[in-house]
C-alpha positions in Angstrom: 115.6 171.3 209.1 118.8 172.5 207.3 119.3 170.4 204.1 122.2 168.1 204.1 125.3 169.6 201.4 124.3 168.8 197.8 120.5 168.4 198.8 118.3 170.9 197.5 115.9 172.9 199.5 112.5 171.6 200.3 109.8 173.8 198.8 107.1 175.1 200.7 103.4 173.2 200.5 101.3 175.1 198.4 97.2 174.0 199.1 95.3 174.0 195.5 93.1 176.6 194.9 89.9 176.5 196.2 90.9 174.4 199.2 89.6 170.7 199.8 86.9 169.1 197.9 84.0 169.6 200.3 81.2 168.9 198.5 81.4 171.9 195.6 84.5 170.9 193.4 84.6 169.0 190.2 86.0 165.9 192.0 88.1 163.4 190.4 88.9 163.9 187.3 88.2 160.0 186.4 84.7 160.1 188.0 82.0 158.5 186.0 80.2 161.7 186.4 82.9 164.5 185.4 82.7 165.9 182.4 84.2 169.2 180.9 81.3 171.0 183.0 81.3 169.3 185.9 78.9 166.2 186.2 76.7 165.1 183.6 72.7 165.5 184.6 70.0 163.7 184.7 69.5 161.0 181.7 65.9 161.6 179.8 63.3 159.2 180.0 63.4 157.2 176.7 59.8 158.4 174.8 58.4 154.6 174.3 58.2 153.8 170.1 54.2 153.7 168.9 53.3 149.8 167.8 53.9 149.0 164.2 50.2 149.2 162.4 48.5 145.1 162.7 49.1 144.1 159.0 46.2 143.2 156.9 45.5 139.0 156.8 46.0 137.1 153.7 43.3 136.3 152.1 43.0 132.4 151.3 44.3 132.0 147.6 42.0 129.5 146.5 43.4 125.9 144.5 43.4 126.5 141.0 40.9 125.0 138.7 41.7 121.3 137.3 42.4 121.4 133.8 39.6 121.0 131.0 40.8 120.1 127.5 39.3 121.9 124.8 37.1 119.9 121.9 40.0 120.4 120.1 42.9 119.1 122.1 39.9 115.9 122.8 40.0 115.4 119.2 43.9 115.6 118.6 44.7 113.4 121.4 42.3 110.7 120.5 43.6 110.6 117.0 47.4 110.8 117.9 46.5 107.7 120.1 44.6 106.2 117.4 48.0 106.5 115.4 50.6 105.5 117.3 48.4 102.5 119.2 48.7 100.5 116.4 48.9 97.6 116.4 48.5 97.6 120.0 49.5 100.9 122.9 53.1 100.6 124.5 54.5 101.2 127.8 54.9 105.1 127.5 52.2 106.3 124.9 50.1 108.3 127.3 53.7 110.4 128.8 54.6 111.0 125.0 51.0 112.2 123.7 51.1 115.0 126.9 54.5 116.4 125.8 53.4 116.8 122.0 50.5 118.7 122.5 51.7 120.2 126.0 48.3 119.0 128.1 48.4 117.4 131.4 49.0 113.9 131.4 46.3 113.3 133.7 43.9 114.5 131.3 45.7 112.8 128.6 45.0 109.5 130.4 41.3 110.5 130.9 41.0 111.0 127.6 42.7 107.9 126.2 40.5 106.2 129.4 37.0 107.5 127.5 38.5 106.4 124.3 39.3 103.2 124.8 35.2 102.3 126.8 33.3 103.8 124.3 35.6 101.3 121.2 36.1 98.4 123.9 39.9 98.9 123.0 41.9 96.8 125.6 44.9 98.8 127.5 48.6 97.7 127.1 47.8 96.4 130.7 45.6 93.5 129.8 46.9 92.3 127.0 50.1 91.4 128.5 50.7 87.8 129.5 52.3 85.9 132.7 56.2 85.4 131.9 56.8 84.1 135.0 58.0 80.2 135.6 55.7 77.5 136.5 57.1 76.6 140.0 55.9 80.6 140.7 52.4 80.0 138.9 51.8 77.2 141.1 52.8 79.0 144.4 50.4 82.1 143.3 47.6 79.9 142.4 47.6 78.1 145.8 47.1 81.3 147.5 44.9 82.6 145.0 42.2 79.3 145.1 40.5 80.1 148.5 39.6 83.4 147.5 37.3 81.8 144.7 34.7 81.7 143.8 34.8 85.8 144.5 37.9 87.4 145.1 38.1 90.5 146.9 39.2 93.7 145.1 42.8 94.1 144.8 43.3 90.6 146.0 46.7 90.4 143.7 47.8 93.3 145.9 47.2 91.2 148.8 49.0 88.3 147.5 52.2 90.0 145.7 52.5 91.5 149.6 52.2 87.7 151.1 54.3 85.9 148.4 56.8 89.4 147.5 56.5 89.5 144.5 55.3 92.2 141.7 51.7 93.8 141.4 51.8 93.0 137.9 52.9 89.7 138.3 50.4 88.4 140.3 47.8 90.3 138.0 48.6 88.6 134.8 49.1 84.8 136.8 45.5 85.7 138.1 44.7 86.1 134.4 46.2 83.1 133.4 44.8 81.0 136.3 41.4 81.7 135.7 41.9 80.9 131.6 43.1 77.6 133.4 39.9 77.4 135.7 37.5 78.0 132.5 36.5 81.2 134.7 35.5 84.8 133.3 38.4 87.3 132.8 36.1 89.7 135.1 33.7 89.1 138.0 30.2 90.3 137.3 30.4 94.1 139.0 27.3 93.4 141.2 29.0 90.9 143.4 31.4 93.8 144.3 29.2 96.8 144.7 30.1 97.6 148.8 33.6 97.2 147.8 33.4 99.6 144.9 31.2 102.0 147.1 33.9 101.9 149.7 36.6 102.7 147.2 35.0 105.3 146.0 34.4 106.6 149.3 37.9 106.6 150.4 39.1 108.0 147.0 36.8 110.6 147.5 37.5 111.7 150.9 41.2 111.5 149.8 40.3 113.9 147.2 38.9 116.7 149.7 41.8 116.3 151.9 43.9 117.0 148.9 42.0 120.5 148.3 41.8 121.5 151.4 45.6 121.3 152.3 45.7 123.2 149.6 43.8 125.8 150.3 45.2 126.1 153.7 49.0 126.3 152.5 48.7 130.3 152.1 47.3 130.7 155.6 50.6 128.3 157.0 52.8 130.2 155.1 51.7 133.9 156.8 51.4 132.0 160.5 54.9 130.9 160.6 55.9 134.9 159.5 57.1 136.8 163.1 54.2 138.7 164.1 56.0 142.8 163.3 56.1 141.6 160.1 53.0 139.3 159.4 34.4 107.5 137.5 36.0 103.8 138.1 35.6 100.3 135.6 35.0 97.3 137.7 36.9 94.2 137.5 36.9 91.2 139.2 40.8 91.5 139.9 40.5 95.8 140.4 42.3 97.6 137.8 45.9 98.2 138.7 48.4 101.0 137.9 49.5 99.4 134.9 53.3 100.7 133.1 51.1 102.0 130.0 49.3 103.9 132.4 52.6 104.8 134.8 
């Protein structure tokens, strides 16, 4: 076909070298496979990592030893007490003693505790008196009458609950009641010997668990790591916590 005036002549088709893609050329040059020497071979099996080494199991770190005062810190906190007891122990004295001489305050209280049976020194606790009114004397001492002539231990637990009111409270109303009564500040011991054998039982199975989730923290604490990298004095109304005591 001639080309029109101004058009300029069709060039002759030229195949590409090597003819068609038939099976033996690089293919497209987009392909997944194409590379600068043609396709890319095989991938190699990935070599599977050897398992970390099982680390070695903590060994249980036992609970540390209570704390056993020296003859020495015995006889310096007996004497500070002596000292700063006079005329009679305030709220606070036990917290105080422990900071001067930097000893636990529960052995500070054990101490004072040991002190005060073998002198017959009464505690802060029981020489306080009932400041309460009347009206709230009366309303303790109705609830507190049918319990006679025994009381259970930690019967002014029982009735602070009932009435809501104070611990302490109802402990020193007891006291005052009973002055009233012409009764003895304490029960004879022997009238509460189950209940004493009880408490002691509970305190001292409350004791064990104590040590023994304590032994067992360690062990916790390496489960929950990801496994590549693994002696009581008996009262009629019990001895309460009192503020001298805290």
């Amino acid at each position: 076909m001639a080309p029109s005036p101004g058009q300029r002549p069709s060039q002759p088709h030229r195949p590409s070298e090597g003819g068609p893609n038939r099976g033996g050329g690089s293919g497209k040059p987009w392909a997944k496979n194409a590379g600068p020497g043609g396709p890319r071979g095989a991938k190699k099996p990935k070599v599977p990592r050897p398992a970390p080494a099982p680390k070695p199991k903590r060994e249980k770190t036992p609970p540390p030893e209570p704390f056993t005062p020296t003859p020495e810190q015995i006889q310096q906190v007996e004497e500070r007490y002596t000292v700063l007891a006079q005329p009679s122990e305030f709220d606070g004295i036990r917290t105080q003693i422990a900071k001067e001489f930097d000893i636990p305050k529960k052995a500070v209280k054990k101490i004072i505790k040991d002190l005060r049976d073998r002198q017959h020194i009464p505690s802060w606790w029981e020489i306080q008196t009932y400041k309460g009114s009347q009206e709230e004397l009366e309303r303790i001492k109705s609830v507190y009458e049918p319990y006679l002539p025994v009381p259970p231990v930690g019967v002014h637990k029982k009735i602070s609950d009932e009435l809501n009111l104070k611990p302490g409270t109802v402990y020193q109303a007891i006291k005052a009641i009973r002055v009233e009564l012409n009764l003895p500040q304490y029960n004879d011991p022997k009238y509460h010997e189950e209940e004493l054998a009880e408490h002691i039982k509970r305190a001292q199975a409350k004791k064990a668990a104590a040590a023994e989730k304590a032994a067992e923290a360690p062990t916790a604490i390496a489960a929950a790591e990801p496994a590549e990298t693994q002696t009581a004095v008996v009262h009629v109304e019990p001895e309460a916590s009192s503020p001298a005591q805290e």
